[in-house]
PyMOL Python script that loads the backbone (N, CA, C, O; Angstrom):
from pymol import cmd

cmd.read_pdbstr("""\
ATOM      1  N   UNK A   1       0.857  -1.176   0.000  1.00  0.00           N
ATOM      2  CA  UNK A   1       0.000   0.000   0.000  1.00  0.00           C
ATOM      3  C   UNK A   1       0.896   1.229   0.000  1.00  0.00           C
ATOM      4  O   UNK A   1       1.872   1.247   0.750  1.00  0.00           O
ATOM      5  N   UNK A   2       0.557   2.509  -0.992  1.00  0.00           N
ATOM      6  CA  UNK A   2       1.417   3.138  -1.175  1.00  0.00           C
ATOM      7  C   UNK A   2       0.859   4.443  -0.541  1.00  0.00           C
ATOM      8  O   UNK A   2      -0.361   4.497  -0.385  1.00  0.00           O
ATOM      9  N   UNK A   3       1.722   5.635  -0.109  1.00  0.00           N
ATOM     10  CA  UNK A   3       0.754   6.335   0.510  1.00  0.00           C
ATOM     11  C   UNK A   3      -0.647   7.559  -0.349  1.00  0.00           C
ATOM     12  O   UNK A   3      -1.634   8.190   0.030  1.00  0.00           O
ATOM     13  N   UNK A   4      -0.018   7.354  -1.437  1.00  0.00           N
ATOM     14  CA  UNK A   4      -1.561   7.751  -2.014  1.00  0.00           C
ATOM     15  C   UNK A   4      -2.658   6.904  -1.946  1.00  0.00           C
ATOM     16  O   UNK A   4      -3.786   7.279  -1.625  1.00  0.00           O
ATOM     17  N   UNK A   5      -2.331   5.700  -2.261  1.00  0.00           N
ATOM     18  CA  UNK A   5      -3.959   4.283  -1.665  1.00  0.00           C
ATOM     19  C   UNK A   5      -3.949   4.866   0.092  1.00  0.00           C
ATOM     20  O   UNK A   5      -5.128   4.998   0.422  1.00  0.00           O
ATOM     21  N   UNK A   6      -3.365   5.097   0.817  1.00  0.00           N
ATOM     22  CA  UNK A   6      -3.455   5.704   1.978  1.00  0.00           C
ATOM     23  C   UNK A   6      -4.385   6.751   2.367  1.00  0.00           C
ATOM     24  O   UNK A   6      -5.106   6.764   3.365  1.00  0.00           O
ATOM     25  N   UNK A   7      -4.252   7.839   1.231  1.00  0.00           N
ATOM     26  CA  UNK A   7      -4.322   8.697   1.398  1.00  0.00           C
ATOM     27  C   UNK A   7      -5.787   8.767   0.819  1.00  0.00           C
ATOM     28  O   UNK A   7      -6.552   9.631   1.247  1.00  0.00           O
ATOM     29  N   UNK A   8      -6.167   7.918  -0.096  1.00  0.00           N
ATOM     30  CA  UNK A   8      -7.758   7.309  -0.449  1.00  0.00           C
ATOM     31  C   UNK A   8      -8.455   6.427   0.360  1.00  0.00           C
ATOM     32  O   UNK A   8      -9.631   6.085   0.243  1.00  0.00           O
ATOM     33  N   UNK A   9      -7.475   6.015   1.358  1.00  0.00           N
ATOM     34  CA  UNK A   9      -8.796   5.373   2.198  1.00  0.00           C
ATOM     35  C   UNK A   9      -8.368   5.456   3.450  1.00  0.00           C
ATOM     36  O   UNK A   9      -8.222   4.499   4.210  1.00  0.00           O
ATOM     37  N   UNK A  10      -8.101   6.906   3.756  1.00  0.00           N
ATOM     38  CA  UNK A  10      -7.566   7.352   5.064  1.00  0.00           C
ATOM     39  C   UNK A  10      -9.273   7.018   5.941  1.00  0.00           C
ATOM     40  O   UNK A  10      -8.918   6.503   7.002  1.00  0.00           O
ATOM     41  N   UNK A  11     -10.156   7.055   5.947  1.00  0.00           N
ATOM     42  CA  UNK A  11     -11.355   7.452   6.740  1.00  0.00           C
ATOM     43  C   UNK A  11     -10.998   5.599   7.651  1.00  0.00           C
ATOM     44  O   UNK A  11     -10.905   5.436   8.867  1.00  0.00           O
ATOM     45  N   UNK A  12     -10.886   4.600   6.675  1.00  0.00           N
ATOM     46  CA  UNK A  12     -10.606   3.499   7.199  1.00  0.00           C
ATOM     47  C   UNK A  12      -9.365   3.061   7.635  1.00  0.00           C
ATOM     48  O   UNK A  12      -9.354   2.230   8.542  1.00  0.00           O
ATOM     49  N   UNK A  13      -8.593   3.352   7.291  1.00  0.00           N
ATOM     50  CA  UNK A  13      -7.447   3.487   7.687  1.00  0.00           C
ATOM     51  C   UNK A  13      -6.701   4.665   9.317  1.00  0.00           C
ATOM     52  O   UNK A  13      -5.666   4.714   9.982  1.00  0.00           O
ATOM     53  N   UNK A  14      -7.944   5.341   9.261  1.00  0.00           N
ATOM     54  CA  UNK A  14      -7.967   6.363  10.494  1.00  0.00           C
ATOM     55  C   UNK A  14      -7.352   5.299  12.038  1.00  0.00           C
ATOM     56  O   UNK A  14      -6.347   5.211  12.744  1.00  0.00           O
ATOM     57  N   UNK A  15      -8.728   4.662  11.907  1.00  0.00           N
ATOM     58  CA  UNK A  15      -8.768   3.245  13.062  1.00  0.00           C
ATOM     59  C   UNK A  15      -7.605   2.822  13.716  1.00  0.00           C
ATOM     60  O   UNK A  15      -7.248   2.834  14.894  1.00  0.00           O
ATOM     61  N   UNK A  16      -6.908   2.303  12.272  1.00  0.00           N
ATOM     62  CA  UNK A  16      -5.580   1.432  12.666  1.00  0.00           C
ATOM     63  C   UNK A  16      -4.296   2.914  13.192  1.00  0.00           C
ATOM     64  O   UNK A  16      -3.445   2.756  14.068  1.00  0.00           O
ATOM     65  N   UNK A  17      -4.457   4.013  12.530  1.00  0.00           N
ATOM     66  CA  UNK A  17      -3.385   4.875  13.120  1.00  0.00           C
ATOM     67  C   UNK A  17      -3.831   5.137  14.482  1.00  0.00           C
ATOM     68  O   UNK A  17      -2.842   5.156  15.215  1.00  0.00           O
ATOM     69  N   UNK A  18      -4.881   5.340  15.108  1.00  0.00           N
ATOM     70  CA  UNK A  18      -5.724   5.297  16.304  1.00  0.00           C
ATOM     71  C   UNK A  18      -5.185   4.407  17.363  1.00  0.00           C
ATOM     72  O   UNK A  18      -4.648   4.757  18.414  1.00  0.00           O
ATOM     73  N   UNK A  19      -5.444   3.001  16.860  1.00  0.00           N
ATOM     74  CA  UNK A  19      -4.815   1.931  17.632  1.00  0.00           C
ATOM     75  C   UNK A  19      -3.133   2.124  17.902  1.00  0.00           C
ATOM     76  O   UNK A  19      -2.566   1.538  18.825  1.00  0.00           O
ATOM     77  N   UNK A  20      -2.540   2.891  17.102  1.00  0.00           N
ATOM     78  CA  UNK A  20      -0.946   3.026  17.055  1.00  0.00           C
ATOM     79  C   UNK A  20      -0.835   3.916  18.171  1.00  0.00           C
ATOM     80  O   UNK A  20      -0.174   3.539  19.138  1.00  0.00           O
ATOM     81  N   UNK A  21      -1.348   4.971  18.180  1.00  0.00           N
ATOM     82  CA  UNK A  21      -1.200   6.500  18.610  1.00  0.00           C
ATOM     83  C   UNK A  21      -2.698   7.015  18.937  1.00  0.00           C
ATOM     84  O   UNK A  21      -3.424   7.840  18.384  1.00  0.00           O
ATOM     85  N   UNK A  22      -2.885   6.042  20.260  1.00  0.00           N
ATOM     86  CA  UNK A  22      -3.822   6.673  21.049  1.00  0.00           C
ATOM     87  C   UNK A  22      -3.877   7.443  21.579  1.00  0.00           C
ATOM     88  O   UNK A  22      -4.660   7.419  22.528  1.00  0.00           O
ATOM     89  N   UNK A  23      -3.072   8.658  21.318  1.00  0.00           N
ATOM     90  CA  UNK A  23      -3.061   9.735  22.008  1.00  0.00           C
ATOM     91  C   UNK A  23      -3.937  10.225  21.417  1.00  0.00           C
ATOM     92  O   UNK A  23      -5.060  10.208  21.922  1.00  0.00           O
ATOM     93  N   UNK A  24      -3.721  10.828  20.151  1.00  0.00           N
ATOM     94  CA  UNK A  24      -4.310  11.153  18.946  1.00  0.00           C
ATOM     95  C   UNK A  24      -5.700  11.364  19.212  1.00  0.00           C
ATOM     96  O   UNK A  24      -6.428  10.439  19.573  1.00  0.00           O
ATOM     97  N   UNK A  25      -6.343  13.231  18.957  1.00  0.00           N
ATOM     98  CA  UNK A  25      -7.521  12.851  18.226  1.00  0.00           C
ATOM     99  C   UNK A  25      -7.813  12.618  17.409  1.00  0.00           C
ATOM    100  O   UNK A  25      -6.988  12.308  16.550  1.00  0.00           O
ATOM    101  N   UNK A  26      -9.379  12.609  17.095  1.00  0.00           N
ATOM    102  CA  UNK A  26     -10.093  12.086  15.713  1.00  0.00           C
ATOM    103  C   UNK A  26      -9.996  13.244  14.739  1.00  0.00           C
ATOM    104  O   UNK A  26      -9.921  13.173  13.512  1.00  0.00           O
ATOM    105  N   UNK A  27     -10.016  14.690  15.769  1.00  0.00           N
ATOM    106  CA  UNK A  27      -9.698  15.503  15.029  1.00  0.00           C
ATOM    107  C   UNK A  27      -8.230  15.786  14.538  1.00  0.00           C
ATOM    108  O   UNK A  27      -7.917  16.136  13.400  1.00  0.00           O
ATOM    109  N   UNK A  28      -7.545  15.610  15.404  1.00  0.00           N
ATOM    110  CA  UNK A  28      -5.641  15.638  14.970  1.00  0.00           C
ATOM    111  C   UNK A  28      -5.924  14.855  13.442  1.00  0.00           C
ATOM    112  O   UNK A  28      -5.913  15.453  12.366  1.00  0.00           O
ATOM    113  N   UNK A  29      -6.173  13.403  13.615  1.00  0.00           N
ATOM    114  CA  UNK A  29      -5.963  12.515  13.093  1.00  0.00           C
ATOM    115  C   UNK A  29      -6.611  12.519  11.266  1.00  0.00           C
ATOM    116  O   UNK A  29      -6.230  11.989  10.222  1.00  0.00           O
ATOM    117  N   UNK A  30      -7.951  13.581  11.724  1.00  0.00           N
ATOM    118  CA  UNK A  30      -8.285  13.890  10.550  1.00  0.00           C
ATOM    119  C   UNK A  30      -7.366  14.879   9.152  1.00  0.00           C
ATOM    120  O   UNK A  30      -7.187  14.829   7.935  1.00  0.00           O
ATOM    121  N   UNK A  31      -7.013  15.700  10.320  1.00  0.00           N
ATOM    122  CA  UNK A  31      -6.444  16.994  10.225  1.00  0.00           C
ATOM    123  C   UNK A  31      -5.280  16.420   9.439  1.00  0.00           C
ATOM    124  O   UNK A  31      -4.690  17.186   8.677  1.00  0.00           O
ATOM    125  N   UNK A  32      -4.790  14.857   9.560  1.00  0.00           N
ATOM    126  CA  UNK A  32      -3.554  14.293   8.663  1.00  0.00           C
ATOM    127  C   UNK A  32      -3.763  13.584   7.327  1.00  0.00           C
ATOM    128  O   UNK A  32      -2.898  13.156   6.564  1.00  0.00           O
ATOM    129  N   UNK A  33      -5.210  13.544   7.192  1.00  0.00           N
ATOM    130  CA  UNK A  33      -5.490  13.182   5.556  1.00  0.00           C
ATOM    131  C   UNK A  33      -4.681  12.345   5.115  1.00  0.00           C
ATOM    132  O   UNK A  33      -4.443  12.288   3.909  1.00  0.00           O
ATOM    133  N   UNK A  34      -4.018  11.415   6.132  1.00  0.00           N
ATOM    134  CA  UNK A  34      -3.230  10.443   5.350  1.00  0.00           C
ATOM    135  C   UNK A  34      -2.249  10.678   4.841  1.00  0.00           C
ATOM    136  O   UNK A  34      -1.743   9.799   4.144  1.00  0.00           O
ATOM    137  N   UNK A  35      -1.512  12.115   5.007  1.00  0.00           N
ATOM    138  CA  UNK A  35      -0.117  12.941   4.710  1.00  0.00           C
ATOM    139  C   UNK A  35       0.543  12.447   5.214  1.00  0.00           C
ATOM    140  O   UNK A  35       0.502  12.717   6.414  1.00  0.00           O
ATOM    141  N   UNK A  36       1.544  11.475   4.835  1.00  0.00           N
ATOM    142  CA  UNK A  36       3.044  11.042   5.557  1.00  0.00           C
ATOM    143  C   UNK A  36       3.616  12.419   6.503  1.00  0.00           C
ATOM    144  O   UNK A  36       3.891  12.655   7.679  1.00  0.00           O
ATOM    145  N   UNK A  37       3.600  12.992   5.452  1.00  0.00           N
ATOM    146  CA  UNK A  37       4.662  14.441   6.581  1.00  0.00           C
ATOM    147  C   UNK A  37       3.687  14.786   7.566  1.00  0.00           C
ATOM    148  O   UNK A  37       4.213  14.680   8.674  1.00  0.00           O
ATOM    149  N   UNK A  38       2.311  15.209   7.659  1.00  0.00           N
ATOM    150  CA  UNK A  38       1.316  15.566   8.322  1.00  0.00           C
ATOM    151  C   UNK A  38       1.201  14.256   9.506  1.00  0.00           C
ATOM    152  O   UNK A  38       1.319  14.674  10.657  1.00  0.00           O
ATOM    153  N   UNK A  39       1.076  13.360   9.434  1.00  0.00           N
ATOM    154  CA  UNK A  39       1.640  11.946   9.920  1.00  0.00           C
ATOM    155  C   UNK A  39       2.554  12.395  11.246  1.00  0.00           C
ATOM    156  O   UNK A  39       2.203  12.722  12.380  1.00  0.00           O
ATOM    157  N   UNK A  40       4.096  12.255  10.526  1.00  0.00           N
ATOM    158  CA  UNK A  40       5.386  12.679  11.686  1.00  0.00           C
ATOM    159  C   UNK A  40       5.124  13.845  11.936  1.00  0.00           C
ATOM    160  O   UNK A  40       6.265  14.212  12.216  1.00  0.00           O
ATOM    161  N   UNK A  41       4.419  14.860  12.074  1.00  0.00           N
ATOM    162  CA  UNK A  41       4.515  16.191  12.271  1.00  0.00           C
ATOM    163  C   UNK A  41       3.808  15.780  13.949  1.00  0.00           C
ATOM    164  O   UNK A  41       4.000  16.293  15.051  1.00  0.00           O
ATOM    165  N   UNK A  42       3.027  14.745  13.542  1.00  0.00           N
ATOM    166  CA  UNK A  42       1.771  14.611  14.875  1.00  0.00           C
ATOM    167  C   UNK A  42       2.139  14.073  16.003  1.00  0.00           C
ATOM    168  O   UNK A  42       1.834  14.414  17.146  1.00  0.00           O
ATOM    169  N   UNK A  43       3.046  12.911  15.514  1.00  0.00           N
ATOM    170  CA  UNK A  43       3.764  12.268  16.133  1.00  0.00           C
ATOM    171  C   UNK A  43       4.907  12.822  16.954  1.00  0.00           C
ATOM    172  O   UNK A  43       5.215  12.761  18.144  1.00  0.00           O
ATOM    173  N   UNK A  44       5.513  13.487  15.682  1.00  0.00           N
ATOM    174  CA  UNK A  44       6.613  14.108  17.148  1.00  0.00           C
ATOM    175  C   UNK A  44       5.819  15.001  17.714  1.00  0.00           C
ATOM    176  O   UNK A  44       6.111  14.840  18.899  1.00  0.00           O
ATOM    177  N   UNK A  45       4.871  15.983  17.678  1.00  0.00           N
ATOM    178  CA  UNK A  45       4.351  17.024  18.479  1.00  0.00           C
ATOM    179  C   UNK A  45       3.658  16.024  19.748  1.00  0.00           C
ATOM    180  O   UNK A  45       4.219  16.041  20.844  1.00  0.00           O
ATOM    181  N   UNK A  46       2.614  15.294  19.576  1.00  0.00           N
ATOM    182  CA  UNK A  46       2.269  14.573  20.500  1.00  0.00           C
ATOM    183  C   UNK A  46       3.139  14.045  21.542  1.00  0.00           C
ATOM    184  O   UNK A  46       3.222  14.218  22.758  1.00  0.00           O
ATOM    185  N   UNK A  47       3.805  13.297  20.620  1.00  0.00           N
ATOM    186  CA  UNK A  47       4.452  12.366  21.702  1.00  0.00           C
ATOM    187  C   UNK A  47       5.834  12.839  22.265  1.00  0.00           C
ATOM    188  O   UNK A  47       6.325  12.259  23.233  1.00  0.00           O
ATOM    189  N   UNK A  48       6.469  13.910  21.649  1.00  0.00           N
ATOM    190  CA  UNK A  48       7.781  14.750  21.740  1.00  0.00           C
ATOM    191  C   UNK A  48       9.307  13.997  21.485  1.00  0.00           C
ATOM    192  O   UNK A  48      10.411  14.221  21.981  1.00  0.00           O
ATOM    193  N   UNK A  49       8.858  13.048  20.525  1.00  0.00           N
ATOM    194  CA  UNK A  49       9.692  12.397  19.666  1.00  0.00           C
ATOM    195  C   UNK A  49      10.497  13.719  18.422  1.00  0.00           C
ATOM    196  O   UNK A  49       9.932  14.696  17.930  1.00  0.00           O
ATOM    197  N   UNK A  50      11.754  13.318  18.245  1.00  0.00           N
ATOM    198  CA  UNK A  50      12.591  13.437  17.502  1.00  0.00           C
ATOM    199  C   UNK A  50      11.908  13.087  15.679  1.00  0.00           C
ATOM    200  O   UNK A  50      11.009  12.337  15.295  1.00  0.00           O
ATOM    201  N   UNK A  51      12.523  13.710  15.182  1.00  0.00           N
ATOM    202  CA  UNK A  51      11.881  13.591  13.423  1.00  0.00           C
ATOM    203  C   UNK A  51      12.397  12.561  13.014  1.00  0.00           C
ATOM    204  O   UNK A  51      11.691  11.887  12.263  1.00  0.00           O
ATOM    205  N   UNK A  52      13.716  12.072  13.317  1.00  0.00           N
ATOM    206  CA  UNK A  52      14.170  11.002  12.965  1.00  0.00           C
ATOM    207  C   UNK A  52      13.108   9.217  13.349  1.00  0.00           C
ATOM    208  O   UNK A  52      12.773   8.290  12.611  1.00  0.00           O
ATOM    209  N   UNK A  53      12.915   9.486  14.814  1.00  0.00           N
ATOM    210  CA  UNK A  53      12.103   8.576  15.805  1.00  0.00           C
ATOM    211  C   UNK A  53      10.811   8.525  14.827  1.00  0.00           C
ATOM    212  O   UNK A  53      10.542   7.586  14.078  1.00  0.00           O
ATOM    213  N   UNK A  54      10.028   9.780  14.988  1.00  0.00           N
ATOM    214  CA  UNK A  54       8.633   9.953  14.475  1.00  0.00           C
ATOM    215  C   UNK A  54       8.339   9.151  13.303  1.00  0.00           C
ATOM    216  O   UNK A  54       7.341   8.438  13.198  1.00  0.00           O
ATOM    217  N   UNK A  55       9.586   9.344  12.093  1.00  0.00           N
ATOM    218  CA  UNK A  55       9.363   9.175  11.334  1.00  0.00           C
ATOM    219  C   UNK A  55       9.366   7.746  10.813  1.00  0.00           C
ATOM    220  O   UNK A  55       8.677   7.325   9.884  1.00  0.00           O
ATOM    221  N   UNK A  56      10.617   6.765  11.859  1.00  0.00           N
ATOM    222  CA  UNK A  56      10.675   5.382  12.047  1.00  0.00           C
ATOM    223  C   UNK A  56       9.806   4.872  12.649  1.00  0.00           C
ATOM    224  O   UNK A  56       9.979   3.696  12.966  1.00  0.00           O
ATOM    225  N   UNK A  57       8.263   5.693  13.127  1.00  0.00           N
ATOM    226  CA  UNK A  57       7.102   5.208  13.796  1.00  0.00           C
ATOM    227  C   UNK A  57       6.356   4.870  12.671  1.00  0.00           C
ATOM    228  O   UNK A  57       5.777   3.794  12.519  1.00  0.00           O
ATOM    229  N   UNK A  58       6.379   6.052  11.669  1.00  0.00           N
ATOM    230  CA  UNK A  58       5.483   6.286  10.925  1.00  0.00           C
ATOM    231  C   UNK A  58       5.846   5.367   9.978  1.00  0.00           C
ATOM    232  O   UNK A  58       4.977   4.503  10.098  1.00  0.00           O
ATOM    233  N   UNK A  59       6.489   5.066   9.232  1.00  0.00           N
ATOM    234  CA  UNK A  59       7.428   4.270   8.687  1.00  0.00           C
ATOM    235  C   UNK A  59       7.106   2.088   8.656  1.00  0.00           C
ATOM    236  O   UNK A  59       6.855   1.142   7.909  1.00  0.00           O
ATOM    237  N   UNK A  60       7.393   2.494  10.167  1.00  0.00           N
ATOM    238  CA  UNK A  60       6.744   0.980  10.694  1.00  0.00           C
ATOM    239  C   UNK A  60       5.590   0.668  10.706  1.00  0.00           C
ATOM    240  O   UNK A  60       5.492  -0.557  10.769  1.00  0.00           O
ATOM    241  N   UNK A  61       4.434   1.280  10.672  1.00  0.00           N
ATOM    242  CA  UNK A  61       3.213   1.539  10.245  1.00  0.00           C
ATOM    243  C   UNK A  61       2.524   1.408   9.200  1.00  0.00           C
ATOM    244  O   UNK A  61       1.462   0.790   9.132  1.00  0.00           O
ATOM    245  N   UNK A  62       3.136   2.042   8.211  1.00  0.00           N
ATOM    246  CA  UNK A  62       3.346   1.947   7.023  1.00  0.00           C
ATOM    247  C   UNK A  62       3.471   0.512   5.982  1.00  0.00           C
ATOM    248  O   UNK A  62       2.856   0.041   5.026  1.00  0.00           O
ATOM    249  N   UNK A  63       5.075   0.049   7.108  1.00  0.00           N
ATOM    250  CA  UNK A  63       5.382  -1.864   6.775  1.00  0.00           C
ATOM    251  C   UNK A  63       4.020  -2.764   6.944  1.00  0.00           C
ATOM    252  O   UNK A  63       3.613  -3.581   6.118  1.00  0.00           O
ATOM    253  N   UNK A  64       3.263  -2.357   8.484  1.00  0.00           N
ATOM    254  CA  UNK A  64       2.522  -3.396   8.671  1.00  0.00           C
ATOM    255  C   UNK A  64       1.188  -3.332   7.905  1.00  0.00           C
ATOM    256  O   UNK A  64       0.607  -4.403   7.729  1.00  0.00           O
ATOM    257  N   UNK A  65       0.535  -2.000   7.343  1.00  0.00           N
ATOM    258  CA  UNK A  65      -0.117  -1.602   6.415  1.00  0.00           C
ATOM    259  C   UNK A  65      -0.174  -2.533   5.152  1.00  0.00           C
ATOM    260  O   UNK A  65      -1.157  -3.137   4.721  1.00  0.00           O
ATOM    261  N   UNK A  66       1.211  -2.509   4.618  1.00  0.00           N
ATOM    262  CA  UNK A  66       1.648  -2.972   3.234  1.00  0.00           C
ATOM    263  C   UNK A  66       1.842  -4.590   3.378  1.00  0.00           C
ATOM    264  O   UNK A  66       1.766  -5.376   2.434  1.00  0.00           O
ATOM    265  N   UNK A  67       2.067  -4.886   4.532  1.00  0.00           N
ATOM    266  CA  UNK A  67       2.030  -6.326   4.768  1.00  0.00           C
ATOM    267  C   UNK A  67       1.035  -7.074   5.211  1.00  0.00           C
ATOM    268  O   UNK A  67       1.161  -8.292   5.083  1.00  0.00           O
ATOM    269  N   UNK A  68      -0.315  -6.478   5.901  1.00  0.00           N
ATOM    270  CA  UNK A  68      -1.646  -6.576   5.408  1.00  0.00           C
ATOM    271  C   UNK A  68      -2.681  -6.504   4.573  1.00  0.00           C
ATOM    272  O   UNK A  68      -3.865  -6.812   4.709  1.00  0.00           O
ATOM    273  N   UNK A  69      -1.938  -5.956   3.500  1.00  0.00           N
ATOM    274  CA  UNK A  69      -2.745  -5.628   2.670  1.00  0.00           C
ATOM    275  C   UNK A  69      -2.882  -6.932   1.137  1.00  0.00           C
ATOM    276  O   UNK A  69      -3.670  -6.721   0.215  1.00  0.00           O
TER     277      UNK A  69
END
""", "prot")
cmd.dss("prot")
cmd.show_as("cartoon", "prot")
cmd.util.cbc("prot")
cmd.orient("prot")
């Protein structure tokens, strides 16, 4: 799954980033449309992770996405 198919079925795909990053609101979460960068932006702000970190969150996410799919 690539992140434009992501980015088309972000509404279902919302869920599973949810389950990752329960911090997260529904509104944050919306507010990321499935934007990779919009994504790590949330992540490090939330959680006060590093861009490098954030982005190896986001990243891994991503793997298990594409390996479910």
């Amino acid at each position: 799954m690539n992140w434009d198919q992501i980015k088309g079925e972000w509404l279902q795909l919302k869920g599973s980033a949810r389950e990752r990053w329960g911090e997260m609101t529904d509104d944050e979460l919306q507010e990321a449309r499935g934007e990779r960068e919009q994504l790590i932006g949330l992540v490090q702000s939330k959680y006060g992770k590093a861009r490098a970190e954030a982005e190896a969150e986001v990243d891994a996410w991503h793997a298990e996405l594409k390996g479910a799919a």
